[in-house]
C-alpha positions in Angstrom: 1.2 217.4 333.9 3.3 218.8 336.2 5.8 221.8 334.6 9.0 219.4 335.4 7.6 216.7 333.9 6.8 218.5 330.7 10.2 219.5 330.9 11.6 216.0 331.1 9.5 214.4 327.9 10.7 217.3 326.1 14.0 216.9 326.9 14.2 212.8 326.5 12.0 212.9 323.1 15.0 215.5 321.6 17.2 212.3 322.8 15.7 209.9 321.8 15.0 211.5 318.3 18.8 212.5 317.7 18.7 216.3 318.3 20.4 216.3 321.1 23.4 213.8 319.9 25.1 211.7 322.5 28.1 213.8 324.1 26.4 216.9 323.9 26.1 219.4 326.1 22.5 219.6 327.5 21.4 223.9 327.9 21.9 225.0 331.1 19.5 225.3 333.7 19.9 228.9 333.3 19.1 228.8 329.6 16.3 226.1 329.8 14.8 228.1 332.4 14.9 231.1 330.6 13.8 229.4 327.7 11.0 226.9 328.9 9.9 229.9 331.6 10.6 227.5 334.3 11.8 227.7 337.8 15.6 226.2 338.0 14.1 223.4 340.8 11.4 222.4 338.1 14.7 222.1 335.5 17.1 220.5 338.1 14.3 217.8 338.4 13.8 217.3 335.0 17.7 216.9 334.5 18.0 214.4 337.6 14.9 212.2 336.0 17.3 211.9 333.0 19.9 211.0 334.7 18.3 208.1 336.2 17.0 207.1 333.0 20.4 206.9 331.6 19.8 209.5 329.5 21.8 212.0 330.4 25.6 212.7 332.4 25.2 215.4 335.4 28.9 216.5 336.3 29.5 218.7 339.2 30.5 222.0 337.9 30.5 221.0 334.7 27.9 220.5 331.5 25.2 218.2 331.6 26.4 215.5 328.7 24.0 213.6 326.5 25.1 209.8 327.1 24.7 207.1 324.3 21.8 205.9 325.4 22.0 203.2 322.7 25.1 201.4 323.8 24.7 203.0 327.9 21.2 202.0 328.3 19.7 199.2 330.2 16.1 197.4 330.5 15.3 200.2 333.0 15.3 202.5 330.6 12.8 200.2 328.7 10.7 200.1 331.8 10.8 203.9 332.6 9.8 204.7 328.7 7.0 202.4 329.6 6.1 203.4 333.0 5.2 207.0 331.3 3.1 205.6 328.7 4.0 208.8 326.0 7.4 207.2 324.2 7.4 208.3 321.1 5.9 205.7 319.1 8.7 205.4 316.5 10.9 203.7 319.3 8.2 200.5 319.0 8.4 199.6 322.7 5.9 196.8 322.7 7.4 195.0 320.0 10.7 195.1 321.1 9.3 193.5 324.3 8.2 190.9 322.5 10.9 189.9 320.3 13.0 190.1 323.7 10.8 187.7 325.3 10.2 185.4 322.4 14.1 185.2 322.1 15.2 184.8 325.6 12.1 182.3 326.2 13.2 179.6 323.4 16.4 179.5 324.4 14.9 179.1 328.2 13.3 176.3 326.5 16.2 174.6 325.1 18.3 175.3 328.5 15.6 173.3 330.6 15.6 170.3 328.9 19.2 170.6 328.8 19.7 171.2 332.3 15.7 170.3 334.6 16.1 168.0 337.0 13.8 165.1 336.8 11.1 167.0 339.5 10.6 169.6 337.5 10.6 168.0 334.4 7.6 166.4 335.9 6.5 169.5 337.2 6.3 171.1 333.9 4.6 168.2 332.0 2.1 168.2 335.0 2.0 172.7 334.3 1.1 171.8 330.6 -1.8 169.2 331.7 -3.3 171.6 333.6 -3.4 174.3 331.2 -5.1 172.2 328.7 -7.7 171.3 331.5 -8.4 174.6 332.5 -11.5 176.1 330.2 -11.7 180.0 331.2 -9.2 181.9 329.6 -8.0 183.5 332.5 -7.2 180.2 334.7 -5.4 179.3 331.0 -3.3 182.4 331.5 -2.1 182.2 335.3 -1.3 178.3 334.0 0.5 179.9 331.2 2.4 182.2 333.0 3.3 179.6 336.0 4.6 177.2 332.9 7.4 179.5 332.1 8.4 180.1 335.5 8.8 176.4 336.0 10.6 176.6 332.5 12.8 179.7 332.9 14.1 178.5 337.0 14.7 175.0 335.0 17.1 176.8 332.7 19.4 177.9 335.5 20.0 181.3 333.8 20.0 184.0 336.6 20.2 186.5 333.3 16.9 185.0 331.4 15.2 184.9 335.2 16.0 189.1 335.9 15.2 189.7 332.3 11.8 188.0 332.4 11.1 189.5 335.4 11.7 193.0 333.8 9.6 193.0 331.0 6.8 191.4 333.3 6.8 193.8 335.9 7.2 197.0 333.1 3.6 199.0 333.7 2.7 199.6 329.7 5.9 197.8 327.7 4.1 194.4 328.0 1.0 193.4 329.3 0.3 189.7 328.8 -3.3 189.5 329.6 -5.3 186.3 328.1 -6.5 187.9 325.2 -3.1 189.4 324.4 -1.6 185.8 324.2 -5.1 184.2 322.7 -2.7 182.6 319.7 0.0 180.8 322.5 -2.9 179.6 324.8 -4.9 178.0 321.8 -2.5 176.0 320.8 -2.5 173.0 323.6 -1.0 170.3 321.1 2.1 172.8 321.0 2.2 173.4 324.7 2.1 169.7 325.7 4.6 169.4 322.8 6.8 172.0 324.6 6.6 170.2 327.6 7.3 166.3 326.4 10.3 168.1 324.7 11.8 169.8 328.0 10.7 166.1 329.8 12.7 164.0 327.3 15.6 166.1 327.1 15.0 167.2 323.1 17.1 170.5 323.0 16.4 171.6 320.2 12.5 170.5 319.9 11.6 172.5 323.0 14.0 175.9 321.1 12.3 175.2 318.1 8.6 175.1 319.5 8.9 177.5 322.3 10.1 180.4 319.8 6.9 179.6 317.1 4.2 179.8 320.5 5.8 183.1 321.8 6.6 184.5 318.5 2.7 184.3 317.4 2.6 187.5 319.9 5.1 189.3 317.9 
């Protein structure tokens, strides 16, 4: 590990465990570089990884501020905690995915068959057919995943859409391999009954069915 990286988990851990409270003042490079026996550049790009993060305020001439990163932070903050793959464990990443996902997808659920046009209410019933055709668990998956595209678009929430797309895309928050969702796939009768709910317009059937297949990940 490079010195500026070791530098930068350091730093975020003491963040994200409270030592270093939000509105703090962060050392200065002087003083971390004294103290961490580091060059200034390897600090300075410690600092500016923080910053991206959203962990940290870098004013010109001024202190470097600890920011609230519990009421300033975004999802790519979740993704960059991910992408290193050392978050402290405490913070329950994975979980949180899940619940994020189980939570944004039943109410994708209940917005399609509130709001699909007739095509794609046929295109998901058709999605859910041929899931429960498909024997290898793999094909099940990439069926899987292309069923809550359909239903997600269908919803017509840019917000559930981006947010999806997020936790996706995050390298180590949430990967949704076939044997990760084994319990969701099993359950064909619940898939197809996801789908007949979405096609027939039944609000809160699709809500109520979507969140017990994605919570069985939780």
């Amino acid at each position: 590990m490079l010195l500026s990286d070791r530098i930068h988990t350091q730093l975020r851990d003491r963040i994200l465990a409270g030592d270093l409270a939000p509105g703090a003042p962060v050392p200065s490079e002087r003083r971390l570089s004294e103290e961490l026996g580091a060059s200034r550049h390897a600090v300075r790009e410690a600092l500016k990884r923080l910053q991206e993060a959203g962990l940290v305020r870098i004013s010109q001439g001024g202190a470097t501020r600890v920011r609230d990163w519990r009421r300033d932070g975004g999802l790519d903050l979740l993704l960059a905690l991910g992408a290193q793959g050392d978050a402290p464990p405490e913070l329950e990443l994975e979980r949180a995915a899940l619940e994020l996902r189980a939570c944004v997808g039943a109410d994708a659920a209940r917005r399609a068959a509130q709001r699909a046009t007739p095509a794609e209410r046929a295109e998901i019933a058709a999605r859910a057919e041929a899931l429960a055709a498909a024997a290898d668990p793999d094909a099940r998956n990439a069926e899987y995943e292309r069923l809550w595209a359909l239903i997600v678009d269908a919803a017509g929430n840019l917000a559930y859409r981006l947010a999806l797309n997020t936790l996706e895309t995050g390298q180590h928050v949430l990967v949704l391999d076939a044997d990760r969702v084994a319990s969701e796939l099993a359950d064909t009768a619940a898939i197809r009954g996801l789908a007949r709910a979405i096609a027939a317009g039944d609000e809160e059937a699709a809500r109520t069915v979507a969140a017990d297949l994605l919570e069985r990940s939780g």
